[in-house]
N, C-alpha and C positions, 0 to 999 in steps of 0.2 A: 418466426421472428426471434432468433439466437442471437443474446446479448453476450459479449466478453467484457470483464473490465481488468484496469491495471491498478495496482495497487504498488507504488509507494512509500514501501515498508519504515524507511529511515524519517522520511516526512513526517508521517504519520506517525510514529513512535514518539519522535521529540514533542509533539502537539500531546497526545494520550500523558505524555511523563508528564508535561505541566500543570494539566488537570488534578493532580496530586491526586488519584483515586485509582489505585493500583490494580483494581477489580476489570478495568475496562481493555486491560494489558492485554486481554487471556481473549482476545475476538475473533468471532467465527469470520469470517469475510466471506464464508458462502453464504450464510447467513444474511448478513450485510448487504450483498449486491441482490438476494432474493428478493428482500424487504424490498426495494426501487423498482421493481418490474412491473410492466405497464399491463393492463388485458393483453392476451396474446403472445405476450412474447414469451420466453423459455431463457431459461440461464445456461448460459454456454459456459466456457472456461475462464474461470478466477486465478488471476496471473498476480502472482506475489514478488516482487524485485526487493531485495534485502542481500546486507553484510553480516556475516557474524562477527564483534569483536573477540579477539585472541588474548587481549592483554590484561583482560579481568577476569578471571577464571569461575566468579560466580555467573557475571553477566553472561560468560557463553554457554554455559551450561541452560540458564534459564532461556537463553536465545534459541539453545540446539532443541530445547526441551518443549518449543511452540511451534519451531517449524516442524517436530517431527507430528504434533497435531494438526496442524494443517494440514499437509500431505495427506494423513491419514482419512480427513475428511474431504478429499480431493481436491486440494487448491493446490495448482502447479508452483513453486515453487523455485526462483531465479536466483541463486548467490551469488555474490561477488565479492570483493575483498575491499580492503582497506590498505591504504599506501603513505607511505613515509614523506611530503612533500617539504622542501626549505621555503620557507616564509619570513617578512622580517616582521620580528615581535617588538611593539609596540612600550612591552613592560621592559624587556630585557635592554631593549635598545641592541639586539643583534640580528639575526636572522638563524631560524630554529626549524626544526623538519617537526612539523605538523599530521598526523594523521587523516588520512583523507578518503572518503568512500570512495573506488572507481567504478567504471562500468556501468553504474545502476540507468544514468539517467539516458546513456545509448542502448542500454539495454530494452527498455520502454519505449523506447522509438522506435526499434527495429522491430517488436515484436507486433508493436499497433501496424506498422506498415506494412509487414507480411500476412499477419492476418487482415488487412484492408484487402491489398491485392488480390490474396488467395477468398475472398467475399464470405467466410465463413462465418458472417454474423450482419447482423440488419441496425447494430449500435453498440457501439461501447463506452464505456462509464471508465473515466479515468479520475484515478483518487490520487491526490496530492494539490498542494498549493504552491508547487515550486514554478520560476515562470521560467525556467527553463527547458519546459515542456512546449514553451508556445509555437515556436518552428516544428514543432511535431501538428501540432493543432493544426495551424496555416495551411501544412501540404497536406493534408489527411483531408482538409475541405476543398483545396484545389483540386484534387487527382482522384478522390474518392467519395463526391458530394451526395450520394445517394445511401452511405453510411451514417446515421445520426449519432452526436458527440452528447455525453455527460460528462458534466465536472461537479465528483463529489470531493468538498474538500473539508480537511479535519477540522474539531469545536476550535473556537477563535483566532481562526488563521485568517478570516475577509478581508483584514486589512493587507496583510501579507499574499495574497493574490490575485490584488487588483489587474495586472497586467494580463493574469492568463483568464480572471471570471468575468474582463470584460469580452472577451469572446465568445463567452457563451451567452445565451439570452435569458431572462431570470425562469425561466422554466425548467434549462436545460444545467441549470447550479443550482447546489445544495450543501447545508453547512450540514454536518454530523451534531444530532444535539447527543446531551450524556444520556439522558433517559433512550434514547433510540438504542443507542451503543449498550445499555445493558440488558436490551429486549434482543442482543445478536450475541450475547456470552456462550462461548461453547462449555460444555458440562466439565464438571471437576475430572473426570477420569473420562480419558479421549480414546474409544476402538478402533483399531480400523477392518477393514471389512472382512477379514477371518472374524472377527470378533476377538482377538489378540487386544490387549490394552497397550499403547505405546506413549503416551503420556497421560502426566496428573500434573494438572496447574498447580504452580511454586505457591508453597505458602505465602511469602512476601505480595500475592497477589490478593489476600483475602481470603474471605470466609464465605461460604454460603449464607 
């Protein structure tokens, strides 16, 4: 019973920022999806979909400096970028090019469906509250009914997920509380399996 889950790195990060508690930044997600595993089953592959930004040169350093722990603690890891879109602004009263994540959210589609098809797993746990996931949902139950669906979704996003956590059934949805999320912190200094150190959680995240 091989569970995979997707994880929603940009979601999830703007919910974690507003918590204003900087400590819960630094999350294991193997950790995290271990915690939900039922009797039986096994943790398959922790899929991370995330942009680094380029144009704050702290922020990407501390961005570069978490996915190189993940990785290291084996959570596959999906980049994508950010893009320049014209939009009309509202303050300006003209129309302004905007920065915009791409990729992320076909990225998560395609991967749920390929590992659907290819049957490499008996359920997957899909983290985020965006409802632009829910045409992922739909055909994943249509074409794929004998795979069971989780939605874990970030602390006080419920109301912002109505569309996609009325799909699931209340068994099968889960809010992230804070105390969960600090019994899944990965340790201040991250090895990976040489035992080589390739990250130390950013000060701006806290103290032990």
């Amino acid at each position: 019973m091989r569970v995979n889950a997707y994880i929603d790195g940009f979601n999830l990060y703007h919910a974690l920022d507003a918590l204003e508690d900087q400590r819960v930044k630094w999350l294991d997600h193997n950790k995290l999806i271990s915690s939900l595993l039922r009797p039986g089953e096994t943790l398959g592959q922790v899929n991370y979909f995330t942009a680094v930004v380029t144009w704050d040169k702290s922020k990407q350093q501390r961005h570069t400096t978490y996915l190189k722990a993940l990785r290291a603690v084996g959570v596959d890891v999906e980049e994508s970028n950010f893009r320049k879109q014209p939009k009309f602004c509202f303050e300006t009263g003209r129309t302004c090019k905007f920065r915009e994540e791409k990729k992320t959210d076909v990225a998560i589609a395609t991967t749920m469906m390929t590992d659907a098809f290819s049957e490499n797993c008996s359920r997957m746990i899909l983290v985020t509250s965006d409802s632009d996931q829910v045409p992922t949902v739909n055909a994943l139950r249509k074409l794929t009914p004998s795979i069971k669906l989780t939605l874990l979704y970030p602390p006080r996003s419920s109301k912002r997920q109505t569309e996609l956590g009325n799909l699931f059934s209340s068994n099968d949805r889960k809010e992230m509380s804070v105390t969960h999320l600090h019994r899944c912190l990965l340790p201040r200094d991250v090895y990976n399996r040489a035992g080589v150190k390739v990250a130390t959680r950013p000060s701006s995240y806290g103290n032990d």
